[in-house]
N, CA, C and O atoms as a Maestro MAE file, in Angstrom:
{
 s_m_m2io_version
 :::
 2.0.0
}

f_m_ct {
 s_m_title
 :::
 protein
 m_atom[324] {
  # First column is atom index #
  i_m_mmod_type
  r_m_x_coord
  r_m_y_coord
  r_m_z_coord
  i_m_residue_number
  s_m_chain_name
  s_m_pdb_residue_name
  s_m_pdb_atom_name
  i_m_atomic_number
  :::
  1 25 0.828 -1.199 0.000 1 A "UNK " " N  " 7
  2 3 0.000 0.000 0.000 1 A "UNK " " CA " 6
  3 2 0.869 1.259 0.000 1 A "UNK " " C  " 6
  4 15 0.635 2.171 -0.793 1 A "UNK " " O  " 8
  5 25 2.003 1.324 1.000 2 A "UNK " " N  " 7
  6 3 2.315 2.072 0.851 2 A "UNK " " CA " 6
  7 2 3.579 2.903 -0.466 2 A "UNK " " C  " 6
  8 15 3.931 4.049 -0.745 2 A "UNK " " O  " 8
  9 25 3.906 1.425 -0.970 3 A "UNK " " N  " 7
  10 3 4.286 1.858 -2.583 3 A "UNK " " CA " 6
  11 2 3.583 2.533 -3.435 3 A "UNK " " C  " 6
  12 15 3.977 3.372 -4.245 3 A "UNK " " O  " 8
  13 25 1.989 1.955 -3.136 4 A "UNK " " N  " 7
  14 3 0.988 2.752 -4.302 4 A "UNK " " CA " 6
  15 2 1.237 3.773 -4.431 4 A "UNK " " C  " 6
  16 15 1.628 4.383 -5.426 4 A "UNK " " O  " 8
  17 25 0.942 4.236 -2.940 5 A "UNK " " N  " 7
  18 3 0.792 5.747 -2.552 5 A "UNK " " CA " 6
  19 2 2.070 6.519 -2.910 5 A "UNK " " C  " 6
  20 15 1.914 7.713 -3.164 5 A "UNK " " O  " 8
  21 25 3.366 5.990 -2.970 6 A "UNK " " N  " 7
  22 3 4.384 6.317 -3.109 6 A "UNK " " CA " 6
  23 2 4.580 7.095 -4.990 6 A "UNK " " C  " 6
  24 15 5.010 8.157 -5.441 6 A "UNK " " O  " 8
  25 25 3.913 5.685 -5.641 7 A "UNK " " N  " 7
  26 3 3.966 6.124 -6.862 7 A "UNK " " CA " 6
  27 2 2.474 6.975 -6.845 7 A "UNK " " C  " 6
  28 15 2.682 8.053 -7.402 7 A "UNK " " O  " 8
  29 25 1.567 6.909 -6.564 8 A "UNK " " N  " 7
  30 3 0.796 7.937 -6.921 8 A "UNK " " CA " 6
  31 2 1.302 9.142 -7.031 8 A "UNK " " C  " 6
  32 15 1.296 9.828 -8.053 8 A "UNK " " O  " 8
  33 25 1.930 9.541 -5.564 9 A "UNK " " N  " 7
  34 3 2.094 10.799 -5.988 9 A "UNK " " CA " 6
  35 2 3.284 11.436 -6.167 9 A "UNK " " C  " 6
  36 15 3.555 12.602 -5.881 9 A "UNK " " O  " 8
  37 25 4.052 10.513 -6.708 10 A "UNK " " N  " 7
  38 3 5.236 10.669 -7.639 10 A "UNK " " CA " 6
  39 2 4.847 10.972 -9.008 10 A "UNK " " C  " 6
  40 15 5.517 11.677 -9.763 10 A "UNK " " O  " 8
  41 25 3.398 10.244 -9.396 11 A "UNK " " N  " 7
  42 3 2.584 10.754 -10.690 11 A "UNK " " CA " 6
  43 2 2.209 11.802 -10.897 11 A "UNK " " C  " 6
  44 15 2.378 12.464 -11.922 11 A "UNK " " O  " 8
  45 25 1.428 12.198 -9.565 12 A "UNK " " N  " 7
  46 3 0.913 13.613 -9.360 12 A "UNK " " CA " 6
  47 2 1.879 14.444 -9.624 12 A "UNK " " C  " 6
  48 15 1.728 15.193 -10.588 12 A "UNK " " O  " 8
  49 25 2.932 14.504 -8.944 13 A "UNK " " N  " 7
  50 3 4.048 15.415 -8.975 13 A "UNK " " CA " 6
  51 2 4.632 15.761 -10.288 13 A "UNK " " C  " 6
  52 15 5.050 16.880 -10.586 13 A "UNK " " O  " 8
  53 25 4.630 14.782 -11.003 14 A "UNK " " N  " 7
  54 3 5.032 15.204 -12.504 14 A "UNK " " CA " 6
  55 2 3.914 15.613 -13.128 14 A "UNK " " C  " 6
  56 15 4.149 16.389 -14.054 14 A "UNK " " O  " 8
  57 25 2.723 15.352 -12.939 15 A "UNK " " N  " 7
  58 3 1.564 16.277 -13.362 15 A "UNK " " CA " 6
  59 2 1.466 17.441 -13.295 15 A "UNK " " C  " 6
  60 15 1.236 18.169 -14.261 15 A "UNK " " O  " 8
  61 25 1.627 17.812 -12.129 16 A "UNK " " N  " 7
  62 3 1.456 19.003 -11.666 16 A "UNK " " CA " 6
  63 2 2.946 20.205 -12.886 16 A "UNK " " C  " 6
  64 15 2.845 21.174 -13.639 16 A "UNK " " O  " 8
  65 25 3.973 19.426 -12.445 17 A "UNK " " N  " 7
  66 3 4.811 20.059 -13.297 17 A "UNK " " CA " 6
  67 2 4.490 20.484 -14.675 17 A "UNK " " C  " 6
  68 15 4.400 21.522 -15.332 17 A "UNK " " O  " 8
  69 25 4.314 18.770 -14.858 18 A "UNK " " N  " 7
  70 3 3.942 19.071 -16.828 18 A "UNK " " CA " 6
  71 2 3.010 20.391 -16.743 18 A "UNK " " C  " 6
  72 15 3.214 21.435 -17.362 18 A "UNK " " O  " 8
  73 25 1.978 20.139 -15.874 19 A "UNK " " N  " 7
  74 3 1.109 20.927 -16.349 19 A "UNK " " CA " 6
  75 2 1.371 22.874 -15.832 19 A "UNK " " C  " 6
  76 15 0.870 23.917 -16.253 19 A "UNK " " O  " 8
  77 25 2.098 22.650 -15.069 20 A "UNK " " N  " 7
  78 3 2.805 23.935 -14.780 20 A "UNK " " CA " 6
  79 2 3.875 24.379 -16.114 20 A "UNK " " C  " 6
  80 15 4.085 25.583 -16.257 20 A "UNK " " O  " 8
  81 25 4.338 23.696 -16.784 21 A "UNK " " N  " 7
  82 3 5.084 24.188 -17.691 21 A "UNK " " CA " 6
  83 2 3.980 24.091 -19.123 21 A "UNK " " C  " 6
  84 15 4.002 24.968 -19.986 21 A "UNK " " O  " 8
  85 25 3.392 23.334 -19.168 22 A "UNK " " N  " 7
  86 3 2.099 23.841 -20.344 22 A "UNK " " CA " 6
  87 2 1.788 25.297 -19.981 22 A "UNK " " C  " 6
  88 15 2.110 26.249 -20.692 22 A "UNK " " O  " 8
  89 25 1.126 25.392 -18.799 23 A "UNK " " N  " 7
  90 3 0.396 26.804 -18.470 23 A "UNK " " CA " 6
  91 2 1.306 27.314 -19.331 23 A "UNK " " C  " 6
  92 15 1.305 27.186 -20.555 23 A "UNK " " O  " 8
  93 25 2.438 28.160 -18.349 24 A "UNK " " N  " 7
  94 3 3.668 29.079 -18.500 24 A "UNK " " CA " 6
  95 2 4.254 29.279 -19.798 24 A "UNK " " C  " 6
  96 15 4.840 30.338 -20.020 24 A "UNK " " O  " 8
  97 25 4.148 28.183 -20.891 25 A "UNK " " N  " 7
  98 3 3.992 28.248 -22.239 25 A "UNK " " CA " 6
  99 2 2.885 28.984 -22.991 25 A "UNK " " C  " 6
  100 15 3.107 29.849 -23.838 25 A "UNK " " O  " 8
  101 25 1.790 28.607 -22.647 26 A "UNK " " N  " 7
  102 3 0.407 29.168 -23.076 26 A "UNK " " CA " 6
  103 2 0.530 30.387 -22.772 26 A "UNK " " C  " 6
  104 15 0.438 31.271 -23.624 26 A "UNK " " O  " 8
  105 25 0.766 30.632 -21.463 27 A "UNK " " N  " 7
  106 3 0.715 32.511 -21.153 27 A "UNK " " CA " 6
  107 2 1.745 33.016 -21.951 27 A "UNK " " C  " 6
  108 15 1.345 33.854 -22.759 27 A "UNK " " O  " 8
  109 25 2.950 32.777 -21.988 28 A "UNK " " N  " 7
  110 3 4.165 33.005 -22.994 28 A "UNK " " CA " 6
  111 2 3.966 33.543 -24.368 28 A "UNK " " C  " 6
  112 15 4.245 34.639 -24.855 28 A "UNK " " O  " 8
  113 25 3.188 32.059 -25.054 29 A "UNK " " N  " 7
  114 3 2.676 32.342 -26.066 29 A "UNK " " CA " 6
  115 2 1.689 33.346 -26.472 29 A "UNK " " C  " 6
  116 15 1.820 33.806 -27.606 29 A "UNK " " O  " 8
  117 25 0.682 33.783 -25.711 30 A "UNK " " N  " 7
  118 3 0.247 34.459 -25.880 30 A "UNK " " CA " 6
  119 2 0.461 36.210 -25.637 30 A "UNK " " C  " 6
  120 15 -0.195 37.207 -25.937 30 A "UNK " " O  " 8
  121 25 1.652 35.969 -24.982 31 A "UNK " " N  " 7
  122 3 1.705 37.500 -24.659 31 A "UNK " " CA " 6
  123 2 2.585 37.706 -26.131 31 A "UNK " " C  " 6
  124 15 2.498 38.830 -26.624 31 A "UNK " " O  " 8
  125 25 3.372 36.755 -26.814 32 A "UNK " " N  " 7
  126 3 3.984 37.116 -27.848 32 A "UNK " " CA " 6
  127 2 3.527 37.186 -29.250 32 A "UNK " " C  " 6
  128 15 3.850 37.852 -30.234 32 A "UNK " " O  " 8
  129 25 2.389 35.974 -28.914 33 A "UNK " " N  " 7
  130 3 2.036 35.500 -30.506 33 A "UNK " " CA " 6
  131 2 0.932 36.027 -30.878 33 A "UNK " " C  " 6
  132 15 0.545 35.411 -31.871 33 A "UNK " " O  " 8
  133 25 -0.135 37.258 -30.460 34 A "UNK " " N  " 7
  134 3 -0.602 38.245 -31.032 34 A "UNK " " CA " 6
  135 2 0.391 39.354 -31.970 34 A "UNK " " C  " 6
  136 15 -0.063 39.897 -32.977 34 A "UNK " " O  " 8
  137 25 1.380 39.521 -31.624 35 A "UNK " " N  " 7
  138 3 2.044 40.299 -31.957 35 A "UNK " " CA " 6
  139 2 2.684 39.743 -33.327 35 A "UNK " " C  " 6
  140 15 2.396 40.239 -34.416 35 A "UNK " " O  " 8
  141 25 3.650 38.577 -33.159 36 A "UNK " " N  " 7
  142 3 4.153 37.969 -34.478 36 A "UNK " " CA " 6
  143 2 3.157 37.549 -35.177 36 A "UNK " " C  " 6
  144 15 3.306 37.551 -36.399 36 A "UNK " " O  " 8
  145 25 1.704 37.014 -34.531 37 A "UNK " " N  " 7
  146 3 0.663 36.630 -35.659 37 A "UNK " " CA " 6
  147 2 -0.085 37.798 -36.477 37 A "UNK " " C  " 6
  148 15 -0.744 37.571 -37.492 37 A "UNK " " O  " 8
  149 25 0.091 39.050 -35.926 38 A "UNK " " N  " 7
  150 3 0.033 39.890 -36.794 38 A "UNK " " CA " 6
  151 2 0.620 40.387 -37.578 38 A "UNK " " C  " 6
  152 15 -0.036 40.812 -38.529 38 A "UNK " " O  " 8
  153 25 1.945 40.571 -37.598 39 A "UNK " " N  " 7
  154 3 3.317 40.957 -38.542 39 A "UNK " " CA " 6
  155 2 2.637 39.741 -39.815 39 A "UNK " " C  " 6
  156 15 2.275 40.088 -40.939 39 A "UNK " " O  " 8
  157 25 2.596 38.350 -39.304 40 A "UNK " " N  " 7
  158 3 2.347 37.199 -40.602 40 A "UNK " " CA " 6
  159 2 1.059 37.833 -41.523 40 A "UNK " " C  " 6
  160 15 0.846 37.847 -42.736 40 A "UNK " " O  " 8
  161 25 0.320 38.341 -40.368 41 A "UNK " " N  " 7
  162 3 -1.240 38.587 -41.730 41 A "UNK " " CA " 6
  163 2 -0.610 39.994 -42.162 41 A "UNK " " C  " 6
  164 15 -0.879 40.002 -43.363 41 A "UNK " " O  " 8
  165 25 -0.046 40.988 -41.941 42 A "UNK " " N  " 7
  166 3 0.409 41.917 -42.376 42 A "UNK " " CA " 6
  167 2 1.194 41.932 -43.536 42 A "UNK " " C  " 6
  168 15 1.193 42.867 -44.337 42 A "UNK " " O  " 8
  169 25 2.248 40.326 -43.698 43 A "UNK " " N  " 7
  170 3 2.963 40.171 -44.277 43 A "UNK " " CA " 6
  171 2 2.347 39.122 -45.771 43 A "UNK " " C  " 6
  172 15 2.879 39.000 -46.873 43 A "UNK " " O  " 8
  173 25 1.544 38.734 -45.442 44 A "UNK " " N  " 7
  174 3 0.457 37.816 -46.080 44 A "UNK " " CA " 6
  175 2 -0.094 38.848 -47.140 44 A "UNK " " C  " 6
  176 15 0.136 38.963 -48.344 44 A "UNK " " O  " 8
  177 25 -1.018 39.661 -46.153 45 A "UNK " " N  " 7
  178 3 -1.989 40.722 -47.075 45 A "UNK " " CA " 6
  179 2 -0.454 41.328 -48.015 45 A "UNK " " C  " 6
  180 15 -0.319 40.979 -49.188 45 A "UNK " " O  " 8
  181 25 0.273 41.951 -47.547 46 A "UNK " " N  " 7
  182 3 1.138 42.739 -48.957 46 A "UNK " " CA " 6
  183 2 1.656 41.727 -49.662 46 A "UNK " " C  " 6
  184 15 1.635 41.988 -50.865 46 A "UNK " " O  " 8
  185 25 2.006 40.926 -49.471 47 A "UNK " " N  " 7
  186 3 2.357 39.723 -50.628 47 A "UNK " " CA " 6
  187 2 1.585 39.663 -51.138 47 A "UNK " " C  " 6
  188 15 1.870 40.008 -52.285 47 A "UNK " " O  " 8
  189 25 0.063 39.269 -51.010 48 A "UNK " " N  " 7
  190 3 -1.189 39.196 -51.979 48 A "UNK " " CA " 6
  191 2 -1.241 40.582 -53.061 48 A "UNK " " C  " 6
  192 15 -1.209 40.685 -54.287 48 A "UNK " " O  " 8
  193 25 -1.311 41.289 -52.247 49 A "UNK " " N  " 7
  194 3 -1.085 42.649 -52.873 49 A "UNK " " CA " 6
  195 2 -0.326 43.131 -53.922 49 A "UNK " " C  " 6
  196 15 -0.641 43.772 -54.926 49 A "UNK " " O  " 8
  197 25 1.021 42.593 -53.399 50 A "UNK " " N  " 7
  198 3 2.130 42.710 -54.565 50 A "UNK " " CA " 6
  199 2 1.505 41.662 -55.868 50 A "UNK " " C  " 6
  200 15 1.676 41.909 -57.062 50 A "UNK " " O  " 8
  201 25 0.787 40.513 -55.355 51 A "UNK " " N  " 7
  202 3 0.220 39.664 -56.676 51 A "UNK " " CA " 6
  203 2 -0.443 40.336 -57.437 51 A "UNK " " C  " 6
  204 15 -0.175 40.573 -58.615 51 A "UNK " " O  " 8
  205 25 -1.821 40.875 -56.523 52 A "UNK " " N  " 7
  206 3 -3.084 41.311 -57.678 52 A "UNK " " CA " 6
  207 2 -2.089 42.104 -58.588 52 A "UNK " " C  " 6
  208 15 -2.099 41.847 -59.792 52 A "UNK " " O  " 8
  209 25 -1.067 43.232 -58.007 53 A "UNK " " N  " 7
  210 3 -0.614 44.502 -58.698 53 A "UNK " " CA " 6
  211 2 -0.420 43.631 -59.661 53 A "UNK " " C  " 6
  212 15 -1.467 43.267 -60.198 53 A "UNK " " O  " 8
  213 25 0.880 43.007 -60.212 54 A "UNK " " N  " 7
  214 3 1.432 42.173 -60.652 54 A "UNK " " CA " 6
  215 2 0.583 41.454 -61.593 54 A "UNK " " C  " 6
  216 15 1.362 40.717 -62.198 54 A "UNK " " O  " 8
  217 25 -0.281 41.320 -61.922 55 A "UNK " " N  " 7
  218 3 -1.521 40.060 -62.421 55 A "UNK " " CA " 6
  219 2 -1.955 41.451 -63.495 55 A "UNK " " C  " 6
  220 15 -1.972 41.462 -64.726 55 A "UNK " " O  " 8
  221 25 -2.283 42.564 -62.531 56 A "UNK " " N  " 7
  222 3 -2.736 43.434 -63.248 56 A "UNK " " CA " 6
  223 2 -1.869 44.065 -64.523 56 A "UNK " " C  " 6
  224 15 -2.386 44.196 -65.633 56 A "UNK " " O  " 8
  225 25 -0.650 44.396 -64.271 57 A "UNK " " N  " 7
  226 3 0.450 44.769 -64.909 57 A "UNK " " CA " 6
  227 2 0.857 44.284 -66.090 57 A "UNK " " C  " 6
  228 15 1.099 44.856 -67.153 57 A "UNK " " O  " 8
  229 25 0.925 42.607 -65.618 58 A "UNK " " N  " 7
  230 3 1.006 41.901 -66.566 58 A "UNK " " CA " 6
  231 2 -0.049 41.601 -67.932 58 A "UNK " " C  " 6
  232 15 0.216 41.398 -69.117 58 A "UNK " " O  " 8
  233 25 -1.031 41.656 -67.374 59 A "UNK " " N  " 7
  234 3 -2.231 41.913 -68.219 59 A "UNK " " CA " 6
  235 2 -2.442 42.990 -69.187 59 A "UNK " " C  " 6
  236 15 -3.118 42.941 -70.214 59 A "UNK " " O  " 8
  237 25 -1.639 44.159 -68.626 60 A "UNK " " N  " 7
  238 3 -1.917 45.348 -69.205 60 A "UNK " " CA " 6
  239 2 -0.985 44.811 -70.265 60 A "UNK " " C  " 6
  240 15 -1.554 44.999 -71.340 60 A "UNK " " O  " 8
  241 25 0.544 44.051 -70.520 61 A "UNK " " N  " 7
  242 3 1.477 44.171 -71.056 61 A "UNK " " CA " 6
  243 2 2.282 45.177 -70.727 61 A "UNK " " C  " 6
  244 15 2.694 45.905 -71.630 61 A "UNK " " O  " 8
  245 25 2.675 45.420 -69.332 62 A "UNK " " N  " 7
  246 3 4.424 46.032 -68.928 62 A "UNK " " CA " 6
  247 2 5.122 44.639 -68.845 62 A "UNK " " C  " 6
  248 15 4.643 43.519 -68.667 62 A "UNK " " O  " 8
  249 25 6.415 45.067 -69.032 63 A "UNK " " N  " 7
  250 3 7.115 44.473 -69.259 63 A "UNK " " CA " 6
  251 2 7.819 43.675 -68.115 63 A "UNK " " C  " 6
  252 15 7.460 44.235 -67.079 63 A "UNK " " O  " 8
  253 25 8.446 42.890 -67.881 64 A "UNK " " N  " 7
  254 3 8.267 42.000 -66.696 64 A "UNK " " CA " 6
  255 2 9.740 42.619 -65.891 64 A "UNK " " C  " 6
  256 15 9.879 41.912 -64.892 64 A "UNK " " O  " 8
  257 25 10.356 43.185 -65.924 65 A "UNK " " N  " 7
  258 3 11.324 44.148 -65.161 65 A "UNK " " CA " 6
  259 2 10.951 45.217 -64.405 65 A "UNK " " C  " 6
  260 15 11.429 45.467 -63.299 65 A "UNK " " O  " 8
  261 25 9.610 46.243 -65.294 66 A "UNK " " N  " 7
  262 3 8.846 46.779 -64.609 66 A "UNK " " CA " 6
  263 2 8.014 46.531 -63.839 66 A "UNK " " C  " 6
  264 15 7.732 47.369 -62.982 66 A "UNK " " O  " 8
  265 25 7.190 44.996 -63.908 67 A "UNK " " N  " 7
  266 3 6.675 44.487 -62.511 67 A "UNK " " CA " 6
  267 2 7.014 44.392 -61.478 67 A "UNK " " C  " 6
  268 15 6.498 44.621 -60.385 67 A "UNK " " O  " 8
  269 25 8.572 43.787 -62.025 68 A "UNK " " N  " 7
  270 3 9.279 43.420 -60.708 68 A "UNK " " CA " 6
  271 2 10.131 44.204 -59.798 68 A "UNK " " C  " 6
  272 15 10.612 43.771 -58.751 68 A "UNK " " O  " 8
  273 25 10.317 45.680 -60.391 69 A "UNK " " N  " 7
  274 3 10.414 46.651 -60.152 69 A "UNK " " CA " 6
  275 2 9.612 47.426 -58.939 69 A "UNK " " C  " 6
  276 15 10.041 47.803 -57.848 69 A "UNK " " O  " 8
  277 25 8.308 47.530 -59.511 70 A "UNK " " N  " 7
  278 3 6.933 48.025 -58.568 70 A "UNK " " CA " 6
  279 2 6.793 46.637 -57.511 70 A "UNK " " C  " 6
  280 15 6.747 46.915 -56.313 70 A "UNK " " O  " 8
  281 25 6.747 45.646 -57.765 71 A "UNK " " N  " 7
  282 3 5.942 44.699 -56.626 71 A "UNK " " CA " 6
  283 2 6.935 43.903 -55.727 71 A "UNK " " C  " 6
  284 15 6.611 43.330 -54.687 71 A "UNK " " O  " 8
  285 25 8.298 43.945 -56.308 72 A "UNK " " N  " 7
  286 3 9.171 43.001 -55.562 72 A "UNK " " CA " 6
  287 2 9.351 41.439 -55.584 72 A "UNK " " C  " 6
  288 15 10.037 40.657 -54.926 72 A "UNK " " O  " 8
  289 25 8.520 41.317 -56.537 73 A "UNK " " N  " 7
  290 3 8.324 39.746 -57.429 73 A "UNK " " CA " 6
  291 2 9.119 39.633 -57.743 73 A "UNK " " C  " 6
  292 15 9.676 40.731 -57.740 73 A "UNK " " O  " 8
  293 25 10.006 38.577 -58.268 74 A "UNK " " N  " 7
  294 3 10.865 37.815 -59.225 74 A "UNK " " CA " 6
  295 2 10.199 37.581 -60.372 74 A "UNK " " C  " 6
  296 15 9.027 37.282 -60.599 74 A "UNK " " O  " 8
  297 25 11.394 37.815 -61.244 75 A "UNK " " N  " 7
  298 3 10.623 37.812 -63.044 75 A "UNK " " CA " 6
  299 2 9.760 36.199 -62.910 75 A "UNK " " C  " 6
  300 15 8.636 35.887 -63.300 75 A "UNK " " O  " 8
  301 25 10.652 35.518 -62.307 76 A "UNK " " N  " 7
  302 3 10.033 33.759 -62.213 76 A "UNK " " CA " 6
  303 2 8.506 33.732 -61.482 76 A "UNK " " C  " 6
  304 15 7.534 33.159 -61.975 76 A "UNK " " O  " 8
  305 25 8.500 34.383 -60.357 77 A "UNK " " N  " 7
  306 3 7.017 34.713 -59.877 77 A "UNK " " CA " 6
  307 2 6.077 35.374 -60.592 77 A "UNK " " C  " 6
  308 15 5.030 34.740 -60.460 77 A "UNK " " O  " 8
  309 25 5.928 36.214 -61.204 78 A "UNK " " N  " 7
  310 3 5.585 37.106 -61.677 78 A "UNK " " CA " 6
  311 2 5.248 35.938 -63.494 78 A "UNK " " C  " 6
  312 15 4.174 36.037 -64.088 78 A "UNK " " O  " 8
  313 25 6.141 35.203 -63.889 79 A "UNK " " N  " 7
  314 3 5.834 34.682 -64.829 79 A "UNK " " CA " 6
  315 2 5.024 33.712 -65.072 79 A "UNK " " C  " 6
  316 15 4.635 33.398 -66.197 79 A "UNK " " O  " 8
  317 25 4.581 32.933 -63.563 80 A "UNK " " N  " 7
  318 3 3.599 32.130 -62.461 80 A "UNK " " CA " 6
  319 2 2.476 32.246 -62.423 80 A "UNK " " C  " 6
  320 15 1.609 31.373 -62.397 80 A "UNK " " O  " 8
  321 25 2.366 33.611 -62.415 81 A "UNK " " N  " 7
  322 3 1.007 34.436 -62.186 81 A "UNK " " CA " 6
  323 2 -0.201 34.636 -63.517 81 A "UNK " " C  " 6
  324 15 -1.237 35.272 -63.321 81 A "UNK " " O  " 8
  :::
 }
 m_bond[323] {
  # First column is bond index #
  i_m_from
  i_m_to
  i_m_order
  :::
  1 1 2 1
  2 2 3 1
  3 3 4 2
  4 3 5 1
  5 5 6 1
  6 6 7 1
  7 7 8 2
  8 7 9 1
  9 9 10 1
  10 10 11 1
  11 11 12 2
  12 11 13 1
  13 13 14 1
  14 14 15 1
  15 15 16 2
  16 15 17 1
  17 17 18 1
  18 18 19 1
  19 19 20 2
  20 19 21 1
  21 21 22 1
  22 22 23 1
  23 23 24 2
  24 23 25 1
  25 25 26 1
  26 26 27 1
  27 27 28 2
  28 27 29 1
  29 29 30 1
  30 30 31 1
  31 31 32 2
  32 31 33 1
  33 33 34 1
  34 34 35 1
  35 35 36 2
  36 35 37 1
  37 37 38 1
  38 38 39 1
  39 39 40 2
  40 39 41 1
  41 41 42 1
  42 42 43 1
  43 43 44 2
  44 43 45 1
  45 45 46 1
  46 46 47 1
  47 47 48 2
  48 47 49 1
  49 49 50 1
  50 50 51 1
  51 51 52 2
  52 51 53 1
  53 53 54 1
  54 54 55 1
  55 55 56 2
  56 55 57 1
  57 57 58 1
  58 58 59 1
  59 59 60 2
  60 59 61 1
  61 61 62 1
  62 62 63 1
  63 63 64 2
  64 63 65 1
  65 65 66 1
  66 66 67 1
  67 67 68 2
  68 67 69 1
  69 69 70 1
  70 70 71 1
  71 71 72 2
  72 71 73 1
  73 73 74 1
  74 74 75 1
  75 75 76 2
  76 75 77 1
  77 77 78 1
  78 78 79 1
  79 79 80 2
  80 79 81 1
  81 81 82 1
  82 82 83 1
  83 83 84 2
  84 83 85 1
  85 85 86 1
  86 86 87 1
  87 87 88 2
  88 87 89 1
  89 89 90 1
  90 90 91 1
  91 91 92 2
  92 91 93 1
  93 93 94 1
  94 94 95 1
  95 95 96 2
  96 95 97 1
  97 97 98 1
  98 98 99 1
  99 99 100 2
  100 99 101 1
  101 101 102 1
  102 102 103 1
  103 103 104 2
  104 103 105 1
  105 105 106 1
  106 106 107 1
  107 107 108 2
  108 107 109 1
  109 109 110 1
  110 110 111 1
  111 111 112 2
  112 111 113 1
  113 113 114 1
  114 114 115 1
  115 115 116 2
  116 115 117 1
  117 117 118 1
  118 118 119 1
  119 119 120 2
  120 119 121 1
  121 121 122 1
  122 122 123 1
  123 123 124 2
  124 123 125 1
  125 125 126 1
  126 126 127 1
  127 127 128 2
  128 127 129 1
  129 129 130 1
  130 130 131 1
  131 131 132 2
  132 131 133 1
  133 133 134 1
  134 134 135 1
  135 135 136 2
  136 135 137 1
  137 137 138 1
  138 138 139 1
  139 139 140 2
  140 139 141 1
  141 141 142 1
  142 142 143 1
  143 143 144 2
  144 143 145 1
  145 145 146 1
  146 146 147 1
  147 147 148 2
  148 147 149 1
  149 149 150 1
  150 150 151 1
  151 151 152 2
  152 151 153 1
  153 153 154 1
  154 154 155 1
  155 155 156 2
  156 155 157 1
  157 157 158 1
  158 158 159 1
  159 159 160 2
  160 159 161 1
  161 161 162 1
  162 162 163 1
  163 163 164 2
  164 163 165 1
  165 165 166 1
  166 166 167 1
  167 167 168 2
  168 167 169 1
  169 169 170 1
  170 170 171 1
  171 171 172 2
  172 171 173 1
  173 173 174 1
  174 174 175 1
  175 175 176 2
  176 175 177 1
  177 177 178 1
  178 178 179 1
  179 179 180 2
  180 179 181 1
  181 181 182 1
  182 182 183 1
  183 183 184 2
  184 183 185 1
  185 185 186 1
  186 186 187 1
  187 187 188 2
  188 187 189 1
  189 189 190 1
  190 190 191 1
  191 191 192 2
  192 191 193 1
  193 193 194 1
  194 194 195 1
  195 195 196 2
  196 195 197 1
  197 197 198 1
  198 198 199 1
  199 199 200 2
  200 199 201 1
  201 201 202 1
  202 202 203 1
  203 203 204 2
  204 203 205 1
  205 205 206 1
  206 206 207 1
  207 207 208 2
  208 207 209 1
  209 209 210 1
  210 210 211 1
  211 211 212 2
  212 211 213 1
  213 213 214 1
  214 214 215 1
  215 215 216 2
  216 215 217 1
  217 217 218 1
  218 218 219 1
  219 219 220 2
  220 219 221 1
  221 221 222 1
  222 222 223 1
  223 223 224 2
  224 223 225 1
  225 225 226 1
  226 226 227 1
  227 227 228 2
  228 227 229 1
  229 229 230 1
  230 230 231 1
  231 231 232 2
  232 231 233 1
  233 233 234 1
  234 234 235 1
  235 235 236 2
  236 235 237 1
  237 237 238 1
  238 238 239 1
  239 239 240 2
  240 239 241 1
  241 241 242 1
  242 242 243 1
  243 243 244 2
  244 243 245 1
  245 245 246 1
  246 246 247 1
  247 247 248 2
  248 247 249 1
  249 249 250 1
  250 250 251 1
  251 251 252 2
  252 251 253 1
  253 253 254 1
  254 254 255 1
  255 255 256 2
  256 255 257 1
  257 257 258 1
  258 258 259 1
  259 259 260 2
  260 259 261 1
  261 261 262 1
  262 262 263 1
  263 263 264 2
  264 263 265 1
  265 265 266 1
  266 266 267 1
  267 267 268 2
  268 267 269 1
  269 269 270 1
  270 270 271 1
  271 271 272 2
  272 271 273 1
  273 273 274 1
  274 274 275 1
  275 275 276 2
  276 275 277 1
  277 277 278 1
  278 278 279 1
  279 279 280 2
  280 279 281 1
  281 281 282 1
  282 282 283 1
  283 283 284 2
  284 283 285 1
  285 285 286 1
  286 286 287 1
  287 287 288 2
  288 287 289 1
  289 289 290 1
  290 290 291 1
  291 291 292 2
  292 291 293 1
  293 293 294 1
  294 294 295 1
  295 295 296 2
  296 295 297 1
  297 297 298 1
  298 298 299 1
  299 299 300 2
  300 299 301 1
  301 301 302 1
  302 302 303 1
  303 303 304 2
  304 303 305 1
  305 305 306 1
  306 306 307 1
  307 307 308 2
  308 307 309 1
  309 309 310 1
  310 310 311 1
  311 311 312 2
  312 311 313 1
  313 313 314 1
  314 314 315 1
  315 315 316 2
  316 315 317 1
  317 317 318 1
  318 318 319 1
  319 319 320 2
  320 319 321 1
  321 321 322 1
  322 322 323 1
  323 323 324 2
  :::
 }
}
């Protein structure tokens, strides 16, 4: 019996940890990853952006130096599109 008890809460004890270092992650994460998860959609939306331009440009017939010029595409991206 008194082994059980021994390992029980030798179980507990690493529970408690694990789950103390989950928390402390989660709060972590969150105090940071509003911040970098916005830079990504920030960085998302102007990449899209630089596409439509780009789609448009190309359509018109400029020339693919001048796309890549205005949008920051690669002639290879831009030739994708």
């Amino acid at each position: 019996m008194k082994k059980e008890l021994t390992e029980y809460e030798e179980s507990l004890k690493i529970y408690r940890d694990l789950k103390g270092v989950i928390d402390t992650s989660f709060e972590e994460g969150e105090k940071i990853g509003y911040d970098k998860g916005e830079k990504v959609g920030y960085d998302k939306g102007k990449d899209e952006k630089a596409r439509q331009m780009a789609k448009v440009m190309k359509n018109e017939g400029e020339p693919l130096e001048k796309i890549s010029n205005y949008t920051g595409l690669s002639p290879e991206e831009i030739d994708k599109l």
